[in-house]
N, CA, C, O and CB atoms as a CASP TS submission, in Angstrom:
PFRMAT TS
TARGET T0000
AUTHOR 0000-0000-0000
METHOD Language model
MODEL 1
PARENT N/A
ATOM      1  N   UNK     1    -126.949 -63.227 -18.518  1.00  0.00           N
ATOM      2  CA  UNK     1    -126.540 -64.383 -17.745  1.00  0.00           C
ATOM      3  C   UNK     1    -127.059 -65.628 -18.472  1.00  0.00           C
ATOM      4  O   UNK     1    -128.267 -65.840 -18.582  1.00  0.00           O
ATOM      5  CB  UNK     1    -127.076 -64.305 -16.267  1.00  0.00           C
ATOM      6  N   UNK     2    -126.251 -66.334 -18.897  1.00  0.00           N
ATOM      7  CA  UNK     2    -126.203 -67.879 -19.456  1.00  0.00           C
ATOM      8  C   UNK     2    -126.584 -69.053 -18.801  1.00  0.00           C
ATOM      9  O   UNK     2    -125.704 -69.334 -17.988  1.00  0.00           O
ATOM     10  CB  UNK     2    -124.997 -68.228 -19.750  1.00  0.00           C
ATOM     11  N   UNK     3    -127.783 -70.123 -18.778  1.00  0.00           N
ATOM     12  CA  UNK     3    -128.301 -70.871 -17.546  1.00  0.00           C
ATOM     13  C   UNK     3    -127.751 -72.359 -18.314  1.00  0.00           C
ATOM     14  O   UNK     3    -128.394 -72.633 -19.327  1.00  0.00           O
ATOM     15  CB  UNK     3    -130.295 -70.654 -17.119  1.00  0.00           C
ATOM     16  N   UNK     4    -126.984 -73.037 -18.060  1.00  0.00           N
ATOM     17  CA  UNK     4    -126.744 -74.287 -19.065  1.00  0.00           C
ATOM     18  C   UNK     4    -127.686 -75.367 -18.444  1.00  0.00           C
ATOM     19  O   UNK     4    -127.592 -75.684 -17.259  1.00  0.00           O
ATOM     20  CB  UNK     4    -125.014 -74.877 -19.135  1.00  0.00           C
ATOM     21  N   UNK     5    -128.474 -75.843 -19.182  1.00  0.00           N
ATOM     22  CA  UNK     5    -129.766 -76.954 -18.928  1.00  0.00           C
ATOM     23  C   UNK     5    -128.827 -78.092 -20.132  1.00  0.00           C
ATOM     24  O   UNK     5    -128.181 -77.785 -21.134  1.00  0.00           O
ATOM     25  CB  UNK     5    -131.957 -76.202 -19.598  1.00  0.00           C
ATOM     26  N   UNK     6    -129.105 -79.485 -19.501  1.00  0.00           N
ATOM     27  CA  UNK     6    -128.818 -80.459 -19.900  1.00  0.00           C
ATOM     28  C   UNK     6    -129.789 -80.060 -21.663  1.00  0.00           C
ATOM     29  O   UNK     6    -129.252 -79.896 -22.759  1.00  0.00           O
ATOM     30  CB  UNK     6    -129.224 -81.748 -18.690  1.00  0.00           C
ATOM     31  N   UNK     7    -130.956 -80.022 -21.409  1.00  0.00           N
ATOM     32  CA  UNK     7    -131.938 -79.569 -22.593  1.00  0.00           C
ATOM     33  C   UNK     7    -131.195 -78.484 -23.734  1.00  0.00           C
ATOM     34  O   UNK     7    -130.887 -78.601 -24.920  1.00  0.00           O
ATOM     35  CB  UNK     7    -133.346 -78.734 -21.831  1.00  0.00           C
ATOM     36  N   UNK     8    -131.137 -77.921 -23.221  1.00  0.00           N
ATOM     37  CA  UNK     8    -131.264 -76.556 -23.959  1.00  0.00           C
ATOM     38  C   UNK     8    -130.459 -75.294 -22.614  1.00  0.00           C
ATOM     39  O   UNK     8    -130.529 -75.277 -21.385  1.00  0.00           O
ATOM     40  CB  UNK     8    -133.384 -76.217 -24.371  1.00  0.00           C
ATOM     41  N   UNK     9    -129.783 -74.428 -23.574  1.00  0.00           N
ATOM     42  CA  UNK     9    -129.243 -72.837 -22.947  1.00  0.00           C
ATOM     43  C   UNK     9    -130.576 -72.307 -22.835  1.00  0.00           C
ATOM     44  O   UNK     9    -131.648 -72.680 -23.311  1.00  0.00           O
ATOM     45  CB  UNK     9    -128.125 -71.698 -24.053  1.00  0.00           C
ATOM     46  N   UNK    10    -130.201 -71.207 -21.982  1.00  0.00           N
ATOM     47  CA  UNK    10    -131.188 -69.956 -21.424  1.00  0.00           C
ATOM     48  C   UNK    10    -130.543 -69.091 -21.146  1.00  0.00           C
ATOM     49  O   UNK    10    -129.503 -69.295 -20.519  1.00  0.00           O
ATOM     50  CB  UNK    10    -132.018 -70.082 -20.290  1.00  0.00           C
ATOM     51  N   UNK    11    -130.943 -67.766 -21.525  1.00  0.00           N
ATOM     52  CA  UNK    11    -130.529 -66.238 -21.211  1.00  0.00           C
ATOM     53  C   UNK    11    -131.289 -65.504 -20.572  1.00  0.00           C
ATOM     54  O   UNK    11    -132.284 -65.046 -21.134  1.00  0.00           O
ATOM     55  CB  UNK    11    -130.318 -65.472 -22.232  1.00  0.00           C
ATOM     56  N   UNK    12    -130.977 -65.177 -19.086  1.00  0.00           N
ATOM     57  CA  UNK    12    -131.699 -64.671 -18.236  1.00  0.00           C
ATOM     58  C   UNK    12    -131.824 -63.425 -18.609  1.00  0.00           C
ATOM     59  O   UNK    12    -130.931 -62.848 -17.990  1.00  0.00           O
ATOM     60  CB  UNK    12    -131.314 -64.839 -17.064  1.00  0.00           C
ATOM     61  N   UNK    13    -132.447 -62.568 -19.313  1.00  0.00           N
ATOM     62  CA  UNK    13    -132.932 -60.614 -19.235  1.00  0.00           C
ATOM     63  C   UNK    13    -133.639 -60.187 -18.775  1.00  0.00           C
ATOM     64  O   UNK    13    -134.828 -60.507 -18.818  1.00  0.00           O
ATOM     65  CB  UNK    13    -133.329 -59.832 -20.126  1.00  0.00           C
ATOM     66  N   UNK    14    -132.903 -58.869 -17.865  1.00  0.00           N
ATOM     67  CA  UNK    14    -134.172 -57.765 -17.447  1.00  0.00           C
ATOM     68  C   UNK    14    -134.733 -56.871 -18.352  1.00  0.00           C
ATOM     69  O   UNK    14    -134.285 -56.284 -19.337  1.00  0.00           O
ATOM     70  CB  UNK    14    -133.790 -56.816 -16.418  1.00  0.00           C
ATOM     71  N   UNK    15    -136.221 -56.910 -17.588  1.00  0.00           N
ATOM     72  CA  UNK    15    -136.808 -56.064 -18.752  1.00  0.00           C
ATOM     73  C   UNK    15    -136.473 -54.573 -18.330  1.00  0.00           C
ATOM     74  O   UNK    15    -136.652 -54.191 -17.173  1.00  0.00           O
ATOM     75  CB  UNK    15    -138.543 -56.306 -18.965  1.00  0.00           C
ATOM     76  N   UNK    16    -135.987 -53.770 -19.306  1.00  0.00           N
ATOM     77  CA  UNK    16    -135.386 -52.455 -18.905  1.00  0.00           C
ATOM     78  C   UNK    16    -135.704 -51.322 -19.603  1.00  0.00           C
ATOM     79  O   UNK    16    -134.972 -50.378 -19.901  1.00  0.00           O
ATOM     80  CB  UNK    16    -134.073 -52.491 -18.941  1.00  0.00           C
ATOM     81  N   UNK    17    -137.203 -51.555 -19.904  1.00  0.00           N
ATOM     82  CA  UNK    17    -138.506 -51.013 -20.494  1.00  0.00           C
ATOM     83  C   UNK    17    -139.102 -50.209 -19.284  1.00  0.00           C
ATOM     84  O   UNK    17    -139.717 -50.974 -18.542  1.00  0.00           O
ATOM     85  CB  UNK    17    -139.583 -52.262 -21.060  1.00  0.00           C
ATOM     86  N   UNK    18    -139.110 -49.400 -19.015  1.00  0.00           N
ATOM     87  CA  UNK    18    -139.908 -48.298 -18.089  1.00  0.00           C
ATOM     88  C   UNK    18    -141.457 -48.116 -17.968  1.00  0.00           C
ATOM     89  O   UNK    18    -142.245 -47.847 -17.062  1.00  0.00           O
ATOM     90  CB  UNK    18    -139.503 -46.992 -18.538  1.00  0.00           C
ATOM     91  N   UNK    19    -141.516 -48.364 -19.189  1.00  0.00           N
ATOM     92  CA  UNK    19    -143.080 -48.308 -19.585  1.00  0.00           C
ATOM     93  C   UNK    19    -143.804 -49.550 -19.522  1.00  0.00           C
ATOM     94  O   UNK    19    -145.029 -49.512 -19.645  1.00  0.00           O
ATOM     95  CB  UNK    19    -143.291 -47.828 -21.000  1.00  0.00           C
ATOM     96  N   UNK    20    -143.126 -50.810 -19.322  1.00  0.00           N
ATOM     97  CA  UNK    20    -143.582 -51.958 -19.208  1.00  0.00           C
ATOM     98  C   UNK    20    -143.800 -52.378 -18.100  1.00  0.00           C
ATOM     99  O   UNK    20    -142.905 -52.254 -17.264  1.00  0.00           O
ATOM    100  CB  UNK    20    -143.009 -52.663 -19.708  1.00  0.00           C
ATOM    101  N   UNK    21    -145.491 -53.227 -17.599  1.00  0.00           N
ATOM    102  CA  UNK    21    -145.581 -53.307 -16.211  1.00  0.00           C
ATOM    103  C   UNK    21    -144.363 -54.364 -15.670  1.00  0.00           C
ATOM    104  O   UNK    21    -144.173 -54.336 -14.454  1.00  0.00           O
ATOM    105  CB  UNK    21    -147.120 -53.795 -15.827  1.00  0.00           C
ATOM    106  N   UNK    22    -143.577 -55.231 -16.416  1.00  0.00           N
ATOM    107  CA  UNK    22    -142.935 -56.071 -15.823  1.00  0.00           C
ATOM    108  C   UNK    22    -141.409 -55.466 -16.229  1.00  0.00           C
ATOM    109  O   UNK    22    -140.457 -56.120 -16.656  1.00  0.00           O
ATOM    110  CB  UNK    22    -143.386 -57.554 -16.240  1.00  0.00           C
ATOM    111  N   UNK    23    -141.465 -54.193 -15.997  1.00  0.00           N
ATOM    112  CA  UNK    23    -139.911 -53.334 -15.370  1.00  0.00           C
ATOM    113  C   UNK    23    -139.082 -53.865 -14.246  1.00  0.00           C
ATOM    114  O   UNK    23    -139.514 -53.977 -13.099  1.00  0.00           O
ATOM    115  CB  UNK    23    -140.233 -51.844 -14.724  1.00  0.00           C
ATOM    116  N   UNK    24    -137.678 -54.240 -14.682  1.00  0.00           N
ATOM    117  CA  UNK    24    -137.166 -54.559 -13.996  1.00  0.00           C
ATOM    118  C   UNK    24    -136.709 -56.126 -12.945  1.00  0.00           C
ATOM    119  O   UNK    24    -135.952 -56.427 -12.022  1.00  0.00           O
ATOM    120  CB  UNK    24    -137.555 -53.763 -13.791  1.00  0.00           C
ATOM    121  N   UNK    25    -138.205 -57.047 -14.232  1.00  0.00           N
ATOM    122  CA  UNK    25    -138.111 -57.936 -13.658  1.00  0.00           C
ATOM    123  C   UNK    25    -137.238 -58.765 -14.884  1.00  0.00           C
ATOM    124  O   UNK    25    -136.942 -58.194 -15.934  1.00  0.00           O
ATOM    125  CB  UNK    25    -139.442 -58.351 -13.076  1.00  0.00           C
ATOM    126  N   UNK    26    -136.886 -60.126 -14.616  1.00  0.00           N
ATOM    127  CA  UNK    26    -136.110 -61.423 -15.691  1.00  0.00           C
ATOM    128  C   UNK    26    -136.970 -61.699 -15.983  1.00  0.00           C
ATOM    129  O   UNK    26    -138.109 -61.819 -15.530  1.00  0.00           O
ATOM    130  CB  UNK    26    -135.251 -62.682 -15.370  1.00  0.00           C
ATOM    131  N   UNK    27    -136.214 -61.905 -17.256  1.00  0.00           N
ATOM    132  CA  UNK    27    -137.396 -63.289 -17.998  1.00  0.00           C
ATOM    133  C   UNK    27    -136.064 -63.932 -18.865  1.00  0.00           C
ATOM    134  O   UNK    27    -135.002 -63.408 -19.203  1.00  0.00           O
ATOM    135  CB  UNK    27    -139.209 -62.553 -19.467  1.00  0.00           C
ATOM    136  N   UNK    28    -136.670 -65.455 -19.088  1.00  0.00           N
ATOM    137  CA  UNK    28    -136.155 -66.427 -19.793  1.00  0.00           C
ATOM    138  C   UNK    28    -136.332 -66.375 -21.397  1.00  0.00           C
ATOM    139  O   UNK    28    -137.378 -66.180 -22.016  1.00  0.00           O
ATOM    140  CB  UNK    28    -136.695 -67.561 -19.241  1.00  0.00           C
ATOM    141  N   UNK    29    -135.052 -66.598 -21.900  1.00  0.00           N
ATOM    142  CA  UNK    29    -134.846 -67.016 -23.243  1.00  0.00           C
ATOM    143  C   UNK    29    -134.237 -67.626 -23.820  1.00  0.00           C
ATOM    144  O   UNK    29    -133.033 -67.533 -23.579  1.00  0.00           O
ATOM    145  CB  UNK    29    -134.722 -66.516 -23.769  1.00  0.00           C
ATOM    146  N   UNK    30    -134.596 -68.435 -24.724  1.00  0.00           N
ATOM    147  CA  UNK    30    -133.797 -69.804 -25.198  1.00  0.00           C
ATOM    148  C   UNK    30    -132.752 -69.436 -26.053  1.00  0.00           C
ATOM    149  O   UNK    30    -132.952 -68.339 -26.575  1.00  0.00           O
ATOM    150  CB  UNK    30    -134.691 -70.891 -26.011  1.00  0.00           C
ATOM    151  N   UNK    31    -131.859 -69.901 -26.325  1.00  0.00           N
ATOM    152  CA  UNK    31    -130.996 -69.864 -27.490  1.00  0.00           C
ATOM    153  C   UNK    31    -131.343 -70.796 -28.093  1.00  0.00           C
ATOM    154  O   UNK    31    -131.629 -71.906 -27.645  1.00  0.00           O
ATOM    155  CB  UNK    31    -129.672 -69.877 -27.364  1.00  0.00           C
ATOM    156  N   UNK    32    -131.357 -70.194 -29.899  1.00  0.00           N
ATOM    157  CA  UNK    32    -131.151 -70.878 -30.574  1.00  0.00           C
ATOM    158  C   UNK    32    -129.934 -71.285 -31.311  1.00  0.00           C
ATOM    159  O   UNK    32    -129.405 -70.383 -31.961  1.00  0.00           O
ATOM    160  CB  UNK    32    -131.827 -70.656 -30.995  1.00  0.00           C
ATOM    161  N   UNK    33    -129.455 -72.291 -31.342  1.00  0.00           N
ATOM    162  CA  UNK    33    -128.252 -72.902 -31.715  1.00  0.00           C
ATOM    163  C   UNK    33    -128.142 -73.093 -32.962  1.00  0.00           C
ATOM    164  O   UNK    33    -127.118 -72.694 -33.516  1.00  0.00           O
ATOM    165  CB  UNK    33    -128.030 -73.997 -31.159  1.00  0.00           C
ATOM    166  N   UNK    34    -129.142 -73.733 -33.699  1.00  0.00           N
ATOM    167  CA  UNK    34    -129.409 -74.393 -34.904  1.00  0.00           C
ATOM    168  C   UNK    34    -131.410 -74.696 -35.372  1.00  0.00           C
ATOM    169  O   UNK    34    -132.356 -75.056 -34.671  1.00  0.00           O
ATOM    170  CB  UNK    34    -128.447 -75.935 -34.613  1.00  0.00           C
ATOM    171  N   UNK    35    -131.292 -74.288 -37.009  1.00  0.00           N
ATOM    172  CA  UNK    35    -132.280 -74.701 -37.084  1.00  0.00           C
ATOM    173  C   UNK    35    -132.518 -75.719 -37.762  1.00  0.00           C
ATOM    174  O   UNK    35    -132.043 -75.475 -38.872  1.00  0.00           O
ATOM    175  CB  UNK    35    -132.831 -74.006 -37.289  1.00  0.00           C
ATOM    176  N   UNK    36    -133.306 -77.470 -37.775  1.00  0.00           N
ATOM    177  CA  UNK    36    -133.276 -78.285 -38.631  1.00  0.00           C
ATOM    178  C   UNK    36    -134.907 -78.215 -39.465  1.00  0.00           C
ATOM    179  O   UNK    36    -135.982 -77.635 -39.311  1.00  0.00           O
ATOM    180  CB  UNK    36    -132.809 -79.615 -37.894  1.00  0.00           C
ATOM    181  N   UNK    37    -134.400 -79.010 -40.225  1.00  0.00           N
ATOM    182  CA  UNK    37    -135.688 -78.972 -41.948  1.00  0.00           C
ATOM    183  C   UNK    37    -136.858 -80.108 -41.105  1.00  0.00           C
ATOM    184  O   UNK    37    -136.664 -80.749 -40.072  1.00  0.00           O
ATOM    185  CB  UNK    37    -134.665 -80.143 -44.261  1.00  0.00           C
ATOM    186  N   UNK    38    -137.872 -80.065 -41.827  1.00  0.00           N
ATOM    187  CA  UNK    38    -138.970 -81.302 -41.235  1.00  0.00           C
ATOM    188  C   UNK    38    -138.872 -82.608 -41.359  1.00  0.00           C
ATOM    189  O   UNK    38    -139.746 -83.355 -40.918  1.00  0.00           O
ATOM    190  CB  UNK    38    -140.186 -81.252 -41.738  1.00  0.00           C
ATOM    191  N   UNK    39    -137.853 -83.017 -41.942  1.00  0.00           N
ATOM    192  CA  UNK    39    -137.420 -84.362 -42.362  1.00  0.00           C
ATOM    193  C   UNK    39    -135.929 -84.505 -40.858  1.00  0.00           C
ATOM    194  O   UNK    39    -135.581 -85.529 -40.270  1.00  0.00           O
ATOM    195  CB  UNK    39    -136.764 -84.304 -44.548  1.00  0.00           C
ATOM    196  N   UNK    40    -135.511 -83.384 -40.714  1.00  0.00           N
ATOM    197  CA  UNK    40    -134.387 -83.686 -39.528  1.00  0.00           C
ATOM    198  C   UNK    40    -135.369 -83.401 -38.369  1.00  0.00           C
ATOM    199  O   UNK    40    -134.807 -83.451 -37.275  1.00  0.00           O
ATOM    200  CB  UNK    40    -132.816 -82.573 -39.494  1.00  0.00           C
ATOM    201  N   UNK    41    -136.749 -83.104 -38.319  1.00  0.00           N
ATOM    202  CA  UNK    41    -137.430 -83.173 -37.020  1.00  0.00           C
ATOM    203  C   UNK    41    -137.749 -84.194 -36.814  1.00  0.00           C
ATOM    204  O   UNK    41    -137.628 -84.724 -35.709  1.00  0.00           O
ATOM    205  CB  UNK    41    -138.408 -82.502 -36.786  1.00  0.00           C
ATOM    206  N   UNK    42    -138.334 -84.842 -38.016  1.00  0.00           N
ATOM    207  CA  UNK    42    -139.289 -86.152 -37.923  1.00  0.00           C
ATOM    208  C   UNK    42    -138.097 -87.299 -37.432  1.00  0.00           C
ATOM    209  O   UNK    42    -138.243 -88.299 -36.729  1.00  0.00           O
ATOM    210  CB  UNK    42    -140.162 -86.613 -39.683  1.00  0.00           C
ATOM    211  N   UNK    43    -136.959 -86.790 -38.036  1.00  0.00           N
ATOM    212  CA  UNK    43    -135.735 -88.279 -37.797  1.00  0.00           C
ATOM    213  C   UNK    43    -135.577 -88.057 -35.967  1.00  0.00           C
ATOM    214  O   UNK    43    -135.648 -88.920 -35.092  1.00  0.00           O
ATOM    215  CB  UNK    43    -133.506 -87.961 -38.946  1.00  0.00           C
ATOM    216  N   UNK    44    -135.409 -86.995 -35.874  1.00  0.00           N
ATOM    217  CA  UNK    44    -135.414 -86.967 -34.306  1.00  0.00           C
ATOM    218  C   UNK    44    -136.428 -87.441 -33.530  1.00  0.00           C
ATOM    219  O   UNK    44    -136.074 -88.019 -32.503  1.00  0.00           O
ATOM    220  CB  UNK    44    -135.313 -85.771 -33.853  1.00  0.00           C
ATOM    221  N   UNK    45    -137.289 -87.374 -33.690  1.00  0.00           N
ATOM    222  CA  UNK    45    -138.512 -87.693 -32.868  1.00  0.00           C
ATOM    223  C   UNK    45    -138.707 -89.036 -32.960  1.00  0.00           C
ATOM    224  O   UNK    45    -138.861 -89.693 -31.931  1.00  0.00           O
ATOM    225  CB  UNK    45    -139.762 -86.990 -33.273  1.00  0.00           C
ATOM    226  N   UNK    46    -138.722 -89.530 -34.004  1.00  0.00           N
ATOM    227  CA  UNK    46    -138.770 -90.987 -33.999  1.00  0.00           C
ATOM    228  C   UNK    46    -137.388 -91.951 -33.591  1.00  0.00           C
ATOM    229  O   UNK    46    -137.334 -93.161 -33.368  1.00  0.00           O
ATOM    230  CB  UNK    46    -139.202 -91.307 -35.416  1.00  0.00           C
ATOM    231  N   UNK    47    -136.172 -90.785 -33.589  1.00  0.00           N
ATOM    232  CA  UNK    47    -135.144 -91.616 -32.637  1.00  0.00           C
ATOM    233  C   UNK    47    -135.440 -91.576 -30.620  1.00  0.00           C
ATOM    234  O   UNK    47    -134.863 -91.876 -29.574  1.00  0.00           O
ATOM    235  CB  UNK    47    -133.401 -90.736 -33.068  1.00  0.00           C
ATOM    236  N   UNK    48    -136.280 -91.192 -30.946  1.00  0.00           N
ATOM    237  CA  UNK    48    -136.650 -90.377 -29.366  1.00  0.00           C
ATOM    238  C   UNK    48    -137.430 -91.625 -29.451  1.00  0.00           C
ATOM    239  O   UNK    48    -138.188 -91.560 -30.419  1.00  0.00           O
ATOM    240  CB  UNK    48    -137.548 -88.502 -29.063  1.00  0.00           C
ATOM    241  N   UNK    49    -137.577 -93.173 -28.555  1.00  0.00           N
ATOM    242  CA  UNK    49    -138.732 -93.406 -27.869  1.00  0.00           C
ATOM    243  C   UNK    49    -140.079 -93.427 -28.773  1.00  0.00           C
ATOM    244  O   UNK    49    -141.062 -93.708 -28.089  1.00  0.00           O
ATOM    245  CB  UNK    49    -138.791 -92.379 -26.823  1.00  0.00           C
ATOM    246  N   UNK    50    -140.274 -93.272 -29.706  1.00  0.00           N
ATOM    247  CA  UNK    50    -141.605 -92.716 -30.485  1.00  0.00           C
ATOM    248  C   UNK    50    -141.473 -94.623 -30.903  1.00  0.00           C
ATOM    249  O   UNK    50    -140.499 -95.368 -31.011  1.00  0.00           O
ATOM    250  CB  UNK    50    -141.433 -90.985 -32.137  1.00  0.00           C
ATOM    251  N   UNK    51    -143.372 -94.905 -31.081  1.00  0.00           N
ATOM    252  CA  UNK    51    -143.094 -96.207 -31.985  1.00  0.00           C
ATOM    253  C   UNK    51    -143.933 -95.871 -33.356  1.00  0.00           C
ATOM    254  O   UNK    51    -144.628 -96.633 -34.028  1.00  0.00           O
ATOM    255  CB  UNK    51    -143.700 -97.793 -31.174  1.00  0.00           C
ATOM    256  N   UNK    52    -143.610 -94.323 -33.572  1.00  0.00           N
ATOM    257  CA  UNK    52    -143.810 -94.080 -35.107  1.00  0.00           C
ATOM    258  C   UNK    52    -142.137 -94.188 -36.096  1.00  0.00           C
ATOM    259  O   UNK    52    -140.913 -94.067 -36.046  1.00  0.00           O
ATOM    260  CB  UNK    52    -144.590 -92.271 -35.221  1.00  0.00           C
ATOM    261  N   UNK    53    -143.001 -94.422 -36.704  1.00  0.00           N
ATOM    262  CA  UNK    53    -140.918 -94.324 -37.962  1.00  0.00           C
ATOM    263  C   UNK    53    -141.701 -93.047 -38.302  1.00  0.00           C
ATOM    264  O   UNK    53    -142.842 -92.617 -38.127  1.00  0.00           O
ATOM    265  CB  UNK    53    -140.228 -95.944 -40.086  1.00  0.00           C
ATOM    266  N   UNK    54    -140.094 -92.483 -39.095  1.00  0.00           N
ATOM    267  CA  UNK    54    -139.776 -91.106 -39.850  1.00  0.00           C
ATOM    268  C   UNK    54    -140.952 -90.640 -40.606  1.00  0.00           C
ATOM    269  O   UNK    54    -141.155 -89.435 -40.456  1.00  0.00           O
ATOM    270  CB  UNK    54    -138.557 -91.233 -40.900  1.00  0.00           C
ATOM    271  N   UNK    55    -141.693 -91.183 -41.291  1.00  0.00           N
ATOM    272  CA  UNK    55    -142.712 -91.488 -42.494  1.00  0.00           C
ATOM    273  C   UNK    55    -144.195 -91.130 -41.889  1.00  0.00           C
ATOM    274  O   UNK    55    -145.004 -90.300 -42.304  1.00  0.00           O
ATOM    275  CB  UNK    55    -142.632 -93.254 -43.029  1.00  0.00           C
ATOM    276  N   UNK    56    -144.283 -91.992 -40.814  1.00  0.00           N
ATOM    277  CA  UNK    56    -145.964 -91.362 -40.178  1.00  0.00           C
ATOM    278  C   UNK    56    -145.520 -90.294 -39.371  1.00  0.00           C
ATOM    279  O   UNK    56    -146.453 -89.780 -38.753  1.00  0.00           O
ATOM    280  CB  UNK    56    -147.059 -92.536 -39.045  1.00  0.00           C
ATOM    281  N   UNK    57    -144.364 -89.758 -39.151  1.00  0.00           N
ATOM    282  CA  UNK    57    -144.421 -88.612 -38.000  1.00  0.00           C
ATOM    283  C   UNK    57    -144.593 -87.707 -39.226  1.00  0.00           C
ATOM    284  O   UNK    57    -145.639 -87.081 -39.056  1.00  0.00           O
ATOM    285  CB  UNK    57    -142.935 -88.294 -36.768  1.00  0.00           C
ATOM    286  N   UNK    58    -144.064 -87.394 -40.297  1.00  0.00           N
ATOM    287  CA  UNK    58    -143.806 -86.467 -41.228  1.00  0.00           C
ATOM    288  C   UNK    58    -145.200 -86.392 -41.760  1.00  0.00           C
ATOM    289  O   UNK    58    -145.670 -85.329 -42.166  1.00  0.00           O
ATOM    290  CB  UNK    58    -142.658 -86.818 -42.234  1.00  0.00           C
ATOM    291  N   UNK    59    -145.792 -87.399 -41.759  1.00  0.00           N
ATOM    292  CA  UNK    59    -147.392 -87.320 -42.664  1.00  0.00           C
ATOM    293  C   UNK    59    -148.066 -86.914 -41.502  1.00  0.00           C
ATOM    294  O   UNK    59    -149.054 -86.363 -41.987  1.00  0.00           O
ATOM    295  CB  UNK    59    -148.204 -88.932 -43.459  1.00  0.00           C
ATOM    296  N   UNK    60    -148.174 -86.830 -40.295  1.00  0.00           N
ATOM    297  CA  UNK    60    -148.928 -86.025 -39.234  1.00  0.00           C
ATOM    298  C   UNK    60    -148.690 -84.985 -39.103  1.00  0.00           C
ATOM    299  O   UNK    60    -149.516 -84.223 -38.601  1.00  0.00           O
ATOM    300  CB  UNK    60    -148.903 -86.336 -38.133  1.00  0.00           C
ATOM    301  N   UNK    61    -147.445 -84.558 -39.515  1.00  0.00           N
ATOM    302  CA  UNK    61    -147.004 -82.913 -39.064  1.00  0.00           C
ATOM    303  C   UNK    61    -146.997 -82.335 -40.611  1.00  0.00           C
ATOM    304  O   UNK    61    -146.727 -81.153 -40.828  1.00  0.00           O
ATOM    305  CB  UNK    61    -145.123 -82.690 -38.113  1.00  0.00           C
TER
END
């Protein structure tokens, strides 16, 4: 089951492990869509609200 969040997808699974104490119960999982490089993280974050530019986010991380 597919949960659409403004954020991010989620895939609801039961665990259907017998041997596991959490048998039978859901759990959440993200999809991943895409993965970006550290230079397309840093551009994001600093388009986000941040009052770092591209340059000090990348030299912190």
């Amino acid at each position: 089951m597919a949960v659409k969040n403004p954020q991010f997808e989620i895939n609801i699974r039961k665990n259907t492990n017998a041997n596991n104490p959490g048998y039978g119960k859901y759990y959440p999982k993200a999809v991943e869509k895409q993965t970006i490089s550290l230079r397309g993280l840093c551009n994001h974050m600093a388009e986000h609200n941040s009052i770092y530019g591209r340059d000090i986010i990348q030299g912190v991380l």
